[in-house]
C-alpha positions, 0 to 999 in steps of 0.5 A: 718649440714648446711642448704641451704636456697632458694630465695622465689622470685618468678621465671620469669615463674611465674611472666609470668604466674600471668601477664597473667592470670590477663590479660585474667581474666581481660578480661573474668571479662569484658565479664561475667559481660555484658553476666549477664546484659541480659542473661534470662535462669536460668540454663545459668545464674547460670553457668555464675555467677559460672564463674564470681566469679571465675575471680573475685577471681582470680584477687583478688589473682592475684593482692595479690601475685604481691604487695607481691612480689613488682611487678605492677598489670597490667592494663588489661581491666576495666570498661572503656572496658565494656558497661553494658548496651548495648543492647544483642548481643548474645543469651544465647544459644551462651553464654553457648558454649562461656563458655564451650569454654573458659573453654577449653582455661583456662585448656590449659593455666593452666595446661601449666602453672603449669608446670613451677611453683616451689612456693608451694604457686602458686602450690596450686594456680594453682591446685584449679584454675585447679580443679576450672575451670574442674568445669566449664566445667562441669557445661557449658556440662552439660547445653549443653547436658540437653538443647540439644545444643551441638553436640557429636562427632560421633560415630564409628558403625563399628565393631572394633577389636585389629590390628597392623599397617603392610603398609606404606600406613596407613600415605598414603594422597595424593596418592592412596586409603587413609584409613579412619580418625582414632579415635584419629584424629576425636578428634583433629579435632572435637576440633577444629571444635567446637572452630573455629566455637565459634571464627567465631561468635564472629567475626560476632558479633564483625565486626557489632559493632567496632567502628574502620574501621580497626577493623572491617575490621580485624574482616571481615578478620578473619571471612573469614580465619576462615570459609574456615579452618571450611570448611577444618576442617569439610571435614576431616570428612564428607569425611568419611560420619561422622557429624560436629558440628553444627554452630551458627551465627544466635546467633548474634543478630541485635544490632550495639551498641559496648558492648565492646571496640575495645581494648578488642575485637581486643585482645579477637580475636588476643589470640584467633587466636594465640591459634588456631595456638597451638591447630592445632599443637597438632592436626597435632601431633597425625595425622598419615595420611600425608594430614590431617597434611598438612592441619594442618601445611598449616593453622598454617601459615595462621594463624600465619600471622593473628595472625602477623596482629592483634598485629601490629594493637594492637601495633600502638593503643597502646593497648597491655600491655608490660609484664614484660621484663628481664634486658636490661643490654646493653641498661643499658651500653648504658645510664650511 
């Protein structure tokens, strides 16, 4: 019997998803390591240890299965985008919700990339980064909660019972008595109520600190953009008289010193704006009431014009990383 043998090369998508995870573990390598240089509670700082030796790991393995396979470590963010001893921009109350936050981010990314992973060398890879990073965010809840600082979603004190849906009216919006929002749309809008609130202090504490005009008033822009989608988001909500979580501006302290690069507060917030686009689109997904997706789909352009504007302004600093690009055999053509 013949036997097939199979390229062991790993696949573009793979490529894909080690470049970019080294990219943001890169990054969140930079974050951790400033957020430990000041952080005070015990319970905090454990957690934050637990995350940066998770992104150290990370990139360790990363860079083994690039020079294994002849590709480049990218550059990502190093020392250079990092001031270790700058004095606290964030209190450790914001520095559990940050992390709690980017666990959720980390999950996404992961569990999209294993989707399109076939080496079973990356497989298990990315199985224990998965199991890792449901560990952490475990651990960031659990402070959360112990410590009073997160707000549970709220609670339906109605009395509820199995029905089936008989009018059109159900996905009324805009005319007409609308029903009231249903459990499943509570969750992606209470989701993304929590991650834009963490993206908006990040963009007050970053305006008071870049050092580039245009940064900062980048910064300002998306601040603003984010507040009126908080707004927007929070009224699908109240609306039907339930609670939102609550803000945390006054986490940011009064220091004006830049702890990181413009580099890497330009990209942190750029990613972070491109993956809201994706979290309301998941959200309008599973809305059934026609004006609650019009909101969604009305603040995915918003933000995909935000998003447009901020990688223009990484590409003319020279600040965003090529990732790796297919052969082109035209231009190849072109220069013999």
């Amino acid at each position: 019997m013949e036997t097939s043998h199979h390229s062991t090369k790993i696949s573009s998508s793979e490529l894909g998803n080690l470049w970019t995870q080294y990219i943001n573990d890169s990054l969140s390598n930079c974050v951790f390591r400033y957020f430990s240089n000041y952080v005070q509670d015990k319970d905090i700082s454990e957690v934050l240890q637990y995350a940066l030796q998770l992104t150290e790991r990370h990139l360790k393995k990363i860079k083994e299965f690039l020079t294994k396979e002849n590709y480049p470590t990218p550059i990502g963010f190093t020392d250079e985008d990092v001031t270790l001893e700058a004095p606290s921009l964030f209190t450790d109350t914001y520095i559990i919700i940050y992390l709690q936050i980017m666990a959720v981010h980390g999950l996404t990314r992961y569990s999209g990339a294993i989707g399109n992973v076939i080496s079973e060398e990356q497989r298990k890879y990315f199985i224990g980064v998965i199991s890792e990073t449901l560990e952490l965010y475990d651990r960031t809840t659990k402070v959360l909660l112990d410590k009073g600082i997160i707000s549970k979603p709220p609670t339906f004190n109605n009395h509820q019972k199995v029905e089936f849906v008989k009018k059109q009216n159900f996905l009324t919006g805009w005319l007409g008595k609308r029903r009231p929002i249903s459990a499943v749309e509570v969750s992606g809008t209470y989701l993304n109520i929590q991650k834009t609130m963490t993206k908006i202090v990040l963009e007050l504490g970053f305006s008071q600190v870049a050092k580039s005009k245009d940064v900062r008033k980048f910064m300002e822009r998306a601040r603003i953009l984010c507040n009126n989608h908080f707004k927007v988001l929070s009224s699908m909500l109240t609306e039907d008289n339930l609670h939102i979580p609550r803000t945390f501006e006054s986490e940011v302290t009064d220091s004006t010193i830049p702890p990181f690069s413009d580099k890497l507060m330009m990209y942190h917030i750029a990613t972070l704006i491109s993956s809201a686009m994706g979290y309301y689109g998941e959200a309008m997904a599973i809305s059934q009431r026609r004006d609650l997706a019009a909101n969604y789909a009305k603040m995915i352009t918003e933000m995909g014009v935000l998003a447009e504007d901020g990688m223009n302004l990484l590409i003319e600093n020279e600040w965003m990383e090529q990732p790796p690009l297919a052969t082109d055999h035209e231009d190849l053509a072109k220069n013999k």
